[in-house]
C-alpha positions in Angstrom: 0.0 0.0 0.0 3.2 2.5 1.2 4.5 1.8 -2.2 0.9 2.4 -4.5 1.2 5.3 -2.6 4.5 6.4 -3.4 3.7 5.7 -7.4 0.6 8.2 -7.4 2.7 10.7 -5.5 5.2 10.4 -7.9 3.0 10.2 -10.8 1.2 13.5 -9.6 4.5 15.4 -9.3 5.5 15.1 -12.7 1.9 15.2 -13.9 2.4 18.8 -14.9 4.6 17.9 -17.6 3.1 16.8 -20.6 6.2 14.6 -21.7 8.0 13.3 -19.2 12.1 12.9 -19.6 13.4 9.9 -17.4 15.6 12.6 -15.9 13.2 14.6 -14.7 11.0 11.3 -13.3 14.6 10.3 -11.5 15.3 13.8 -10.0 11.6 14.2 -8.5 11.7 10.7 -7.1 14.9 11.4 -4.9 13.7 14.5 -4.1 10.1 13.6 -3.1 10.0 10.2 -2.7 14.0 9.3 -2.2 13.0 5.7 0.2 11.2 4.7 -3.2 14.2 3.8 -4.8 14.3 3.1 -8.4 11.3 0.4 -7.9 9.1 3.1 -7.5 10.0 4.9 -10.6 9.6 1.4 -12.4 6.7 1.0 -10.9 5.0 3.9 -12.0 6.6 3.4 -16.2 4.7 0.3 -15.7 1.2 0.9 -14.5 -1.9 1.8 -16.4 -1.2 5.4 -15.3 0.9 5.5 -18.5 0.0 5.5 -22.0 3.2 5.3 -23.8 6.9 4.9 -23.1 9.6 6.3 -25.5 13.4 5.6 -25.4 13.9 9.0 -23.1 10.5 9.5 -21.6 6.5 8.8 -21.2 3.5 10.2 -21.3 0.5 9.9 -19.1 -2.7 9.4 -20.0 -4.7 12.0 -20.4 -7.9 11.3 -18.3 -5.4 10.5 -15.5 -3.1 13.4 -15.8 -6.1 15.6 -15.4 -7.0 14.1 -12.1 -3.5 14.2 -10.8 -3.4 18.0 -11.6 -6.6 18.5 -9.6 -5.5 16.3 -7.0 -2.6 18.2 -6.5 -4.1 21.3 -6.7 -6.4 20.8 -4.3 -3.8 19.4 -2.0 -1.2 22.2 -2.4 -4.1 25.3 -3.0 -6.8 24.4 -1.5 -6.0 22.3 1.5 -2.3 23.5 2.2 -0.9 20.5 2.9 3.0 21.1 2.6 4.5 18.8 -0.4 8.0 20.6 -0.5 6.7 22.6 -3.6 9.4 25.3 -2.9 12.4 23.3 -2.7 11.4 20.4 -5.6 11.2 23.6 -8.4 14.9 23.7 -8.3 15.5 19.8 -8.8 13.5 19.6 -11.7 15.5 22.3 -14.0 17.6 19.5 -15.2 14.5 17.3 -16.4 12.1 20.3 -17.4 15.9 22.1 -20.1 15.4 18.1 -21.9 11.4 19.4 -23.2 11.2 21.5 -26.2 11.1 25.4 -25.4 6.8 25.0 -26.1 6.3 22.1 -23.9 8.7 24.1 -21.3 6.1 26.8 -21.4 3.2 24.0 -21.4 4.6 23.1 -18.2 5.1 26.0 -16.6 1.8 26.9 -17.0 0.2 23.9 -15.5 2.5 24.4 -12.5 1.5 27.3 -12.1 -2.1 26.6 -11.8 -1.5 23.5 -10.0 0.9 25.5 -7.1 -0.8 28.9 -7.1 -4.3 30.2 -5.9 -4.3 33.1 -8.3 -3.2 31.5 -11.7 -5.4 33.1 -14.8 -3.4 36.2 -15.2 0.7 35.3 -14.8 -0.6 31.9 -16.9 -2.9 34.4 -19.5 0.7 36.2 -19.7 2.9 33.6 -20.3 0.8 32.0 -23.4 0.0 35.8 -24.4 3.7 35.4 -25.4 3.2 32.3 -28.2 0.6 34.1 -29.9 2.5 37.1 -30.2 5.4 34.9 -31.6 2.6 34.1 -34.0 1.2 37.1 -34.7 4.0 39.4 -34.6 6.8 37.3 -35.7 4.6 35.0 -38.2 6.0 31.6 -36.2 2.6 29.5 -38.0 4.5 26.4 -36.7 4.1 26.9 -33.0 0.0 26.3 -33.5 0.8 23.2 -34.0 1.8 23.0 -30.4 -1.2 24.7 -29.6 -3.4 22.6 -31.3 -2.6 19.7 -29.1 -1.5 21.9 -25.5 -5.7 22.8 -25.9 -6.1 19.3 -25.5 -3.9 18.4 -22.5 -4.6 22.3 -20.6 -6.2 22.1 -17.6 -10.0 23.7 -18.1 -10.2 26.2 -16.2 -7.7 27.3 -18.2 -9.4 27.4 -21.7 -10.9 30.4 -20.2 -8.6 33.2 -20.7 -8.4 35.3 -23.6 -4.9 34.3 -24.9 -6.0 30.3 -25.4 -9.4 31.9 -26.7 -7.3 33.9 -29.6 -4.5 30.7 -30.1 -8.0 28.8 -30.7 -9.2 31.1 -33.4 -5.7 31.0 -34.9 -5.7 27.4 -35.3 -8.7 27.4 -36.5 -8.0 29.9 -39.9 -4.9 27.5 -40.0 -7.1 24.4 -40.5 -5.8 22.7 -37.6 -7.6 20.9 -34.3 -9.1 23.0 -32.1 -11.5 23.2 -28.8 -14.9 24.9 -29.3 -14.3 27.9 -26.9 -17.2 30.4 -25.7 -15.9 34.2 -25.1 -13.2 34.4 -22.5 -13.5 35.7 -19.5 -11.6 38.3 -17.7 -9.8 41.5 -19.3 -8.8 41.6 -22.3 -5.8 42.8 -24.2 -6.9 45.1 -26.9 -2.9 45.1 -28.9 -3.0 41.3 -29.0 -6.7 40.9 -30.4 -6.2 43.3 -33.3 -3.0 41.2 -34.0 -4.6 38.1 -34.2 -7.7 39.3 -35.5 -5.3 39.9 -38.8 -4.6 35.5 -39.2 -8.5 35.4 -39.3 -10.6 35.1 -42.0 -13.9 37.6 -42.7 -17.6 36.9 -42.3 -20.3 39.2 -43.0 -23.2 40.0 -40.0 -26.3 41.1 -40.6 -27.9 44.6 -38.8 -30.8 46.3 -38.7 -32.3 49.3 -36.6 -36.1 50.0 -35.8 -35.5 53.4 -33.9 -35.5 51.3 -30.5 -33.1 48.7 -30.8 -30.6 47.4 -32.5 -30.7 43.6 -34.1 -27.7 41.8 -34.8 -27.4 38.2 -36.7 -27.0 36.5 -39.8 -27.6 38.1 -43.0 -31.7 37.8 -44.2 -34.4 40.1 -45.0 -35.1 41.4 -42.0 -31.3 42.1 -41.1 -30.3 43.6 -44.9 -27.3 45.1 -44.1 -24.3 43.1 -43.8 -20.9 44.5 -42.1 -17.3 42.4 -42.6 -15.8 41.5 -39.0 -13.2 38.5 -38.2 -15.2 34.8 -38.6 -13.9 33.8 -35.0 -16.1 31.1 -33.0 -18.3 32.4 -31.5 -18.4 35.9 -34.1 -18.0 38.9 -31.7 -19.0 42.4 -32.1 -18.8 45.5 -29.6 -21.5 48.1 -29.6 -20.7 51.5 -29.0 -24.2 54.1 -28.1 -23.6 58.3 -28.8 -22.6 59.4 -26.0 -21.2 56.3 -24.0 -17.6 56.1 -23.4 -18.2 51.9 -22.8 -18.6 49.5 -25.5 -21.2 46.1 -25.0 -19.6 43.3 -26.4 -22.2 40.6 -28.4 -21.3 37.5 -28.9 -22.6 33.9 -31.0 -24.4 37.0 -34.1 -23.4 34.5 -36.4 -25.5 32.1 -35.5 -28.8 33.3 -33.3 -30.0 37.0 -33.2 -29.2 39.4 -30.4 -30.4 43.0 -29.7 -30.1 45.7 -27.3 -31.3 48.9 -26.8 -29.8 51.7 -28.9 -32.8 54.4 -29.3 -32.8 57.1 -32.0 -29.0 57.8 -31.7 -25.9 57.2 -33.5 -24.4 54.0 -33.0 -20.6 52.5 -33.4 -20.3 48.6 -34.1 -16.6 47.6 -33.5 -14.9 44.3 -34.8 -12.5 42.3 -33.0 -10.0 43.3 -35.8 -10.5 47.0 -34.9 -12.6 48.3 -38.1 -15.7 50.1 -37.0 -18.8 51.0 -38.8 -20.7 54.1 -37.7 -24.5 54.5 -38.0 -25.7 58.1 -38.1 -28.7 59.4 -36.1 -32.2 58.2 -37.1 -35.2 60.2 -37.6 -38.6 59.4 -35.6 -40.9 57.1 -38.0 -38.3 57.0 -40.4 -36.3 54.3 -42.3 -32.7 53.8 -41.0 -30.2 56.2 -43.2 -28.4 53.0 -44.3 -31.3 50.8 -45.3 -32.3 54.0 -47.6 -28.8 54.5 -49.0 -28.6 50.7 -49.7 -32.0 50.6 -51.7 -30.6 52.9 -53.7 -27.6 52.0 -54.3 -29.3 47.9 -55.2 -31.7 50.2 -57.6 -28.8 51.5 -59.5 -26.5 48.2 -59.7 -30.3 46.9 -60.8 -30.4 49.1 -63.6 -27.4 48.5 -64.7 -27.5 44.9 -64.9 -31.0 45.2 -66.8 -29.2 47.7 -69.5 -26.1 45.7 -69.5 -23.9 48.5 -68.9 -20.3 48.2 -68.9 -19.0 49.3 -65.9 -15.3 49.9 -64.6 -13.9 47.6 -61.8 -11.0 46.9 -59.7 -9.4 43.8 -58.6 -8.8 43.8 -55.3 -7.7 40.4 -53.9 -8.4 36.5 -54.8 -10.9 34.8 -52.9 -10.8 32.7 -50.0 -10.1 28.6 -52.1 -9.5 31.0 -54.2 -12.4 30.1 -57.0 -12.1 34.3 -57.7 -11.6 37.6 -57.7 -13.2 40.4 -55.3 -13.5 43.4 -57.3 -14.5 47.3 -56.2 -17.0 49.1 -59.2 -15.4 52.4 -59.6 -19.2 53.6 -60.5 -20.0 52.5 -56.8 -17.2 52.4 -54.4 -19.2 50.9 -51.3 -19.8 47.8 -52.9 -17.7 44.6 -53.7 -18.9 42.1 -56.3 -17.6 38.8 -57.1 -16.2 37.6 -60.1 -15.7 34.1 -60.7 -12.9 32.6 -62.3 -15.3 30.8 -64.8 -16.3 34.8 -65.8 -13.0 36.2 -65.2 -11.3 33.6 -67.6 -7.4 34.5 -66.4 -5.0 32.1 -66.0 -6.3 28.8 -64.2 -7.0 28.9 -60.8 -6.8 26.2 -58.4 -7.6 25.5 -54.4 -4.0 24.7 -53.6 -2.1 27.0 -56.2 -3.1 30.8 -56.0 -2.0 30.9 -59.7 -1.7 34.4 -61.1 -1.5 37.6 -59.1 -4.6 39.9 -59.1 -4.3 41.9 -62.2 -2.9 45.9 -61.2 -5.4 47.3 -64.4 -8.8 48.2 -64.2 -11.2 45.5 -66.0 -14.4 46.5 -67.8 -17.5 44.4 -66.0 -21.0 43.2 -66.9 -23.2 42.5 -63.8 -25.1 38.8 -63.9 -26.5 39.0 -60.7 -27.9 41.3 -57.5 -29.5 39.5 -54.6 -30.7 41.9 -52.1 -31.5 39.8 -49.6 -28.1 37.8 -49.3 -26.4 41.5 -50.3 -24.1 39.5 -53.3 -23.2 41.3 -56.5 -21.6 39.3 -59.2 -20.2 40.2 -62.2 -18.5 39.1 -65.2 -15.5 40.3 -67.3 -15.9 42.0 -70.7 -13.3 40.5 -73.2 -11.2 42.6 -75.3 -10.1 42.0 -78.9 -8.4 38.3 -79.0 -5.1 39.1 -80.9 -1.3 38.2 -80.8 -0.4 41.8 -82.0 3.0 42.2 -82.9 3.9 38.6 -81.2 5.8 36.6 -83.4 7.0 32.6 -83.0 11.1 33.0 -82.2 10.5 36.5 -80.9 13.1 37.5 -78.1 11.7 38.9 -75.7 12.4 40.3 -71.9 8.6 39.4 -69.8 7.7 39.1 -66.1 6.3 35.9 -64.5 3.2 37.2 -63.1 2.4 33.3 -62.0 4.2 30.1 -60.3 1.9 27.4 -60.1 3.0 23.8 -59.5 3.3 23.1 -63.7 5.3 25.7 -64.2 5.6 29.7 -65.1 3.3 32.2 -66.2 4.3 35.2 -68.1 3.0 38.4 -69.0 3.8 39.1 -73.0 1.1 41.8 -73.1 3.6 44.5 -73.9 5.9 42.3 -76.3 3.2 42.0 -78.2 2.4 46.0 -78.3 -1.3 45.9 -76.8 -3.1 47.9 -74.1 -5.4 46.2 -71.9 -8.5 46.4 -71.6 -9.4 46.9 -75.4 -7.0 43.9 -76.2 -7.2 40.8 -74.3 -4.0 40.4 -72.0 -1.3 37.9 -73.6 0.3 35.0 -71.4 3.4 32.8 -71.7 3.7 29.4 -70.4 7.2 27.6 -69.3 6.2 24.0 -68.0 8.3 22.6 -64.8 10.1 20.1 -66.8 11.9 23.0 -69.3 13.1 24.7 -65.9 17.0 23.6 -65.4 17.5 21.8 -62.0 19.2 23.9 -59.5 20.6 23.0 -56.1 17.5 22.0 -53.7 15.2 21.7 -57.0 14.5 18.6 -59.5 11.8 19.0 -62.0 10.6 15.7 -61.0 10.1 16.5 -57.7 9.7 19.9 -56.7 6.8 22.4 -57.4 7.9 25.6 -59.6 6.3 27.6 -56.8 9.8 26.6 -55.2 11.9 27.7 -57.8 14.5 30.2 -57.3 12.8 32.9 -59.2 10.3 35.4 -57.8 6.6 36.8 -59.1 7.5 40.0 -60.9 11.4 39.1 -62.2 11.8 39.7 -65.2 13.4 37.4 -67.6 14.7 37.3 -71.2 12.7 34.3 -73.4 11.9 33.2 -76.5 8.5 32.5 -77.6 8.3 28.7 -79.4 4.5 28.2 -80.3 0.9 30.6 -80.3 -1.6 28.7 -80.9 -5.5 29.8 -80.5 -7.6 27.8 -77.8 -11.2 28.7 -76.5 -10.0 31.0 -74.2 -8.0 32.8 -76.3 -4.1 32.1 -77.3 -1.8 29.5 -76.2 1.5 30.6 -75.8 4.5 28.4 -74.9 7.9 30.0 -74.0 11.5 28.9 -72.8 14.4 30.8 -71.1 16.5 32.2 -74.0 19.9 31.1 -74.0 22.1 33.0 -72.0 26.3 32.6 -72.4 26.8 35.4 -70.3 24.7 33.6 -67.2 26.6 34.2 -63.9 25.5 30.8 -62.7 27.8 28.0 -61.8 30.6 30.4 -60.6 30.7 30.3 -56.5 32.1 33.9 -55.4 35.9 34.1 -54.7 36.4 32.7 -51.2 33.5 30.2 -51.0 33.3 26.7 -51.7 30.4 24.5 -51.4 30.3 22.8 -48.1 31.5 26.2 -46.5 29.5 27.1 -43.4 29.5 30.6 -43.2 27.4 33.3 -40.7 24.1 35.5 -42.3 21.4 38.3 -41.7 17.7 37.4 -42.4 17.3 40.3 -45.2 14.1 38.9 -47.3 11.2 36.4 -47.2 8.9 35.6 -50.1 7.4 32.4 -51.0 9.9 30.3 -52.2 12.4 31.0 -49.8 14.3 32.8 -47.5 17.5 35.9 -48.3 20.4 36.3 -46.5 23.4 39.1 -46.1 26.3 37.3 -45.9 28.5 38.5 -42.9 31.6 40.7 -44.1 34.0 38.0 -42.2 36.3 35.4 -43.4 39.2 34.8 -46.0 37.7 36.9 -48.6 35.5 40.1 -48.5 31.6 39.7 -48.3 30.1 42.8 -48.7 27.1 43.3 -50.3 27.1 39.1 -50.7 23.8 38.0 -50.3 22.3 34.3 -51.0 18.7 32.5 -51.3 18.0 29.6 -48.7 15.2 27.6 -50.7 12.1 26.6 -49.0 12.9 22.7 -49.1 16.2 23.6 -47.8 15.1 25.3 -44.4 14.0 22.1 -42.3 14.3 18.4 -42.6 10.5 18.1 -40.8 7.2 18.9 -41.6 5.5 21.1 -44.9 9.1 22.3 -45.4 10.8 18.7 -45.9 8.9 18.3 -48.7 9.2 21.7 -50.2 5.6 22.9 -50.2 6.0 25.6 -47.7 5.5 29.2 -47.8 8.9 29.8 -45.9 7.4 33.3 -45.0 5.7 31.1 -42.5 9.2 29.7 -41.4 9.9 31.0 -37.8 13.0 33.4 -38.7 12.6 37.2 -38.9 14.1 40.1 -40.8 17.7 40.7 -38.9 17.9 37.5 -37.5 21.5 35.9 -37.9 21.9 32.6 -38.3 24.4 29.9 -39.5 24.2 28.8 -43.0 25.8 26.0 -45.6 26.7 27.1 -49.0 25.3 24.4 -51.5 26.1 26.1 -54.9 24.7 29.0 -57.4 21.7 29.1 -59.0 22.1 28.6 -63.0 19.5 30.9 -63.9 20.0 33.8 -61.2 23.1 33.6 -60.4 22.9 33.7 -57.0 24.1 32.2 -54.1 22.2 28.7 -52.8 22.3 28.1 -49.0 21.0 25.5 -47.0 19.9 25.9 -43.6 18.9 22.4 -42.9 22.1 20.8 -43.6 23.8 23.0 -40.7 22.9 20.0 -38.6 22.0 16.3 -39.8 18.2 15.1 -40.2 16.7 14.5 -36.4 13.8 12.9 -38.1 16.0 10.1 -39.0 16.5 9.0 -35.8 13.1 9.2 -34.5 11.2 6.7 -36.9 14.5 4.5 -36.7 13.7 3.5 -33.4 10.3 2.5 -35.4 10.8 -1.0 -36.0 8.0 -3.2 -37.1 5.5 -4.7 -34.5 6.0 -1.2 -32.8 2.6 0.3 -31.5 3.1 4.3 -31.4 -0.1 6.3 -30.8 -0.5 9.3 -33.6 -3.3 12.6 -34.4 -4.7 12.6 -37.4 -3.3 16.3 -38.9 -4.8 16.7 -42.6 -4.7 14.7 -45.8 -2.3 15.4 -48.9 -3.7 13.6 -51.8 -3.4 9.7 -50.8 -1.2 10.2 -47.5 -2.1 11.4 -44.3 0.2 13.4 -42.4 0.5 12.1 -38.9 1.9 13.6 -35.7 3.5 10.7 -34.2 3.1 11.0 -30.3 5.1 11.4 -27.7 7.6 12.8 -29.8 5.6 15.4 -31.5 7.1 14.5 -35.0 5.5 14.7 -38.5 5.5 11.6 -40.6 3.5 10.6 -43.9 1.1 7.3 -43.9 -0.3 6.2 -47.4 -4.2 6.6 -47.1 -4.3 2.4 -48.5 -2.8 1.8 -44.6 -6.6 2.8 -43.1 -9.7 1.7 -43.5 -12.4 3.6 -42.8 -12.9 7.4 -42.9 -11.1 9.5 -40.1 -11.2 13.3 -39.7 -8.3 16.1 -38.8 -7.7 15.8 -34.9 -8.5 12.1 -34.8 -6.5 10.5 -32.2 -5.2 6.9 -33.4 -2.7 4.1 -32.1 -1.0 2.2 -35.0 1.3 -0.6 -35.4 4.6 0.1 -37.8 5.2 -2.7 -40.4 7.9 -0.9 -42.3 9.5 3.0 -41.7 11.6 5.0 -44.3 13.8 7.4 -42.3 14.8 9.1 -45.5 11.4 10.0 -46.6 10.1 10.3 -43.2 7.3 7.7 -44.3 5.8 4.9 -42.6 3.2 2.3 -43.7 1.4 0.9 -40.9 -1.9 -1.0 -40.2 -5.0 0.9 -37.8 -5.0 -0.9 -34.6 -7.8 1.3 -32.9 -9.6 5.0 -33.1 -9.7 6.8 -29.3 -13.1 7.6 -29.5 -12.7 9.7 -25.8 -11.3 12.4 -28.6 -10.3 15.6 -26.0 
């Protein structure tokens, strides 16, 4: 009984943890329970209490680790028993430095609320921190960790406001997340606007009888609609003329609220900062915006009845995106849709943004006003179909405009001598496989997305077919040739394999720019190189080259070290690696898969016939062809697996289903 004893003591102590080293189980032990000896500690690795052992480390399960946390909270808090808290903190440094820097802060958190009476504001603090890594410093990775820290949190700590905003986050990132209701306590107006930036728009719906104010989805009685971050649960503050306090509504996306707001002017604030004012009404009267709104629905009306041509702008691609959002210069409040089935640009796909959103102004048909939903949508008018003075051989110096996974788009609209819009704009084509491979990049591997070239370079080709299509004319291009190219020639003083120290001066797409440091053998001012996106990590998105790497956690003026890999043949500039400073840590993880192992894994999202898995304890990503499941399974599903074969080099594993948790957090 004295030793059961000793095992649940033991177990609570290092409950707080959510991965727990064997150093930090051994230095606990002979601090708190040193008469245990080490039967205690095997004990404990041994009982149901865990769920998994590692080769450095276990986890406990989840339903029990909560238990212990509340057991010891009540015994340390709430009853006041004395467990050597004070002097056990020092003896776990050692233990606690082997845990990732997120899973540090995961457990200092829970200690914190398992040691302290008043926890919600020093914890709120210390996870205000991630999200401002996040938001401020774009570190996308780290909601990762927070997809799967919601799940292991304590619940009274769900609560506060920074959890509340790092579940909104993952949520526009497409990852797991808890279903949070408004947090409680104050809030910190900086971080929301900062956050409120990562979130995409939804539209609410208003309306104002002269006594109140109604707020909730878009219909006919609510006409007017108003943009404000889609967060769950959609909030909204409410300012009245002459109040200095705003009410803050919550859940008007989904049921209708109201509140009192009389005849007078009122302000309605999103989370994101943006605030629509609503000017004094008249008694008896319709509300100044539903009348300015009828009118404006009359004109667009109108129009689309006489099939005017109207003047719009492009602002932005839609969310998938399947379009454009365009701005009609005739009406500047409102925003129409164009799809890309009536905008008939280059092809647009969910995955692969294709072109950027043309700079000119388009000429526009409207094809449909819905009043009710509040939804313009237009069309574009095509200009004259021609190839001008655009000739088969022609040399010619165009930008790429477009990187899509098949290859490069280019804009030949002035080669060819025509203005748009009377003349339909002229594209190039340069498939993937005519690119030349480049250190970091194989045609047969790699995405042209990745390719060392950037949206809006400009570079000299030579046009080798025009052919007409129903869409217009197909052009096909290749890179002309170029003896004067600087590629192939490392700078005086470098050789490949050469580590060598650099700023953080650029981020785009497909990868990251460095200043080289003015140090060494040879002079390196004004050096700079380009780290390619596959070249940053050996884990994750960026392994396998399909990551924005302006989501990579580096920021401009960092300084970091660097391996020079070679020069870029069409550029001409320097390739770096980043990844290759140290060797691939993945490796070793699913080596110490062998097959028969059972590991336990969350389901993360599916990339065409392979799922991407977070194997657990160990937090690593790995790929598992779709053919090893049966059955259906969702993002955040929580599996256990057994291994019948692991590739350390492509970090891929096939393994059969052994069970779905179905106690999913």
């Amino acid at each position: 009984m004295q030793t059961h004893a000793d095992v649940m003591c033991l177990a609570a102590l290092v409950s707080t943890a959510p991965f727990v080293p064997f150093v930090l189980l051994r230095d606990v032990r002979r601090a708190a329970v040193p008469l245990g000896g080490l039967t205690t500690e095997a004990l404990l690795c041994e009982s149901s209490l865990v769920e998994s052992v590692a080769a450095d480390g276990f986890v406990l399960h989840g339903t029990v680790r909560t238990a212990l946390r509340q057991a010891l909270r009540e015994a340390v808090v709430e009853d006041e028993i004395d467990l050597g808290i004070a002097q056990l903190r020092p003896r776990m440094h050692d233990g606690l430095e082997l845990l990732s820097p997120l899973l540090r802060i995961e457990e200092r958190v829970v200690w914190r609320y398992v040691t302290e009476a008043d926890y919600r504001d020093v914890c709120d603090r210390e996870l205000a921190a991630v999200v401002r890594g996040v938001t401020q410093e774009r570190r996308l990775r780290m909601l990762e960790w927070a997809s799967g820290a919601m799940t292991r949190l304590p619940a009274e700590l769900l609560t506060t406001p920074s959890v509340w905003l790092l579940a909104q986050l993952c949520r526009a990132q497409d990852l797991p997340h808890p279903q949070l209701g408004w947090p409680d306590g104050p809030l910190d107006d900086g971080l929301f606007l900062d956050a409120m930036h990562f979130v995409p728009q939804t539209v609410v719906g208003i309306s104002r009888d002269g006594g109140r104010l109604t707020l909730g989805p878009v219909s006919a009685q609510r006409p007017i609609g108003i943009r404000v971050p889609a967060t769950q649960p959609v909030t909204v503050r409410v300012q009245r003329f002459g109040e200095t306090e705003s009410q803050t509504i919550s859940g008007v996306n989904r049921t209708v609220k109201s509140l009192v707001t009389g005849l007078g002017a009122v302000t309605i604030m999103g989370l994101d900062g943006r605030a629509v004012q609503l000017t004094a009404m008249n008694p008896g009267e319709t509300a100044p915006e539903i009348r300015d709104q009828r009118h404006v629905f009359d004109r667009l009306e109108d129009a689309r009845a006489r099939g005017a041509e109207l003047m719009a702008k492009p602002l932005r691609l839609d969310v998938g995106p399947h379009g454009y959002l365009v701005q009609l210069t005739e009406e500047a409040t409102v925003t129409a849709y164009m799809p890309r089935s009536e905008a008939q640009l280059p092809y647009l796909a969910k995955d692969n943004p294709g072109m950027q959103v043309p700079e000119s102004l388009q000429r526009v048909r409207i094809t449909r006003v819905d009043r009710e939903k509040q939804r313009v949508s237009v069309r574009r008018v095509r200009g004259v179909i021609t190839r001008g003075d655009l000739r088969v051989g022609q040399l010619a110096r165009a930008r790429i405009i477009a990187k899509t996974r098949h290859g490069l788009v280019f804009d030949l609209t002035e080669a060819a001598g025509l203005s748009v819009p009377l003349s339909e704009p002229v594209f190039g084509t340069m498939g993937t496989k005519e690119l030349p491979a480049s250190v970091g990049w194989e045609p047969a591997f790699r995405s042209s997305r990745s390719y060392a070239v950037e949206e809006n370079a400009e570079l000299d080709i030579v046009v080798t077919s025009i052919s007409p299509q129903n869409r217009g004319l197909r052009v096909s291009v290749r890179l002309a040739d170029r003896s004067d190219v600087p590629g192939g020639r490392l700078p005086e003083g470098l050789a490949v394999g050469d580590r060598v120290w650099g700023t953080v001066s650029e981020k785009a797409y497909h990868g990251i720019r460095f200043a080289l440091d003015d140090a060494g053998p040879a002079s390196r001012a004004g050096l700079h190189g380009l780290v390619l996106n596959t070249e940053l990590s050996w884990e994750g998105e960026w392994f396998y080259g399909g990551g924005d790497a302006q989501n990579f956690p580096l920021v401009i003026g960092d300084r970091c070290e660097i391996v020079v890999v070679g020069v870029h043949a069409v550029s001409g500039e320097l390739s770096l690696s980043l990844k290759q400073v140290v060797e691939d840590p993945g490796q070793a993880t699913l080596r110490s898969l062998r097959p028969g192992t059972e590991v336990d894994g969350v389901i993360m999202r599916r990339v065409l016939d392979n799922w991407r898995v977070r194997l657990e304890p160990w937090s690593a990503m790995t790929t598992v062809p779709v053919g090893s499941f049966e059955g259906s399974l969702r993002t955040g599903t929580r599996i256990r697996m057994r291994v019948r074969h692991s590739d350390p080099v492509t970090h891929t594993v096939v393994a059969e289903l052994i069970r779905v948790y179905t106690d999913q957090p």
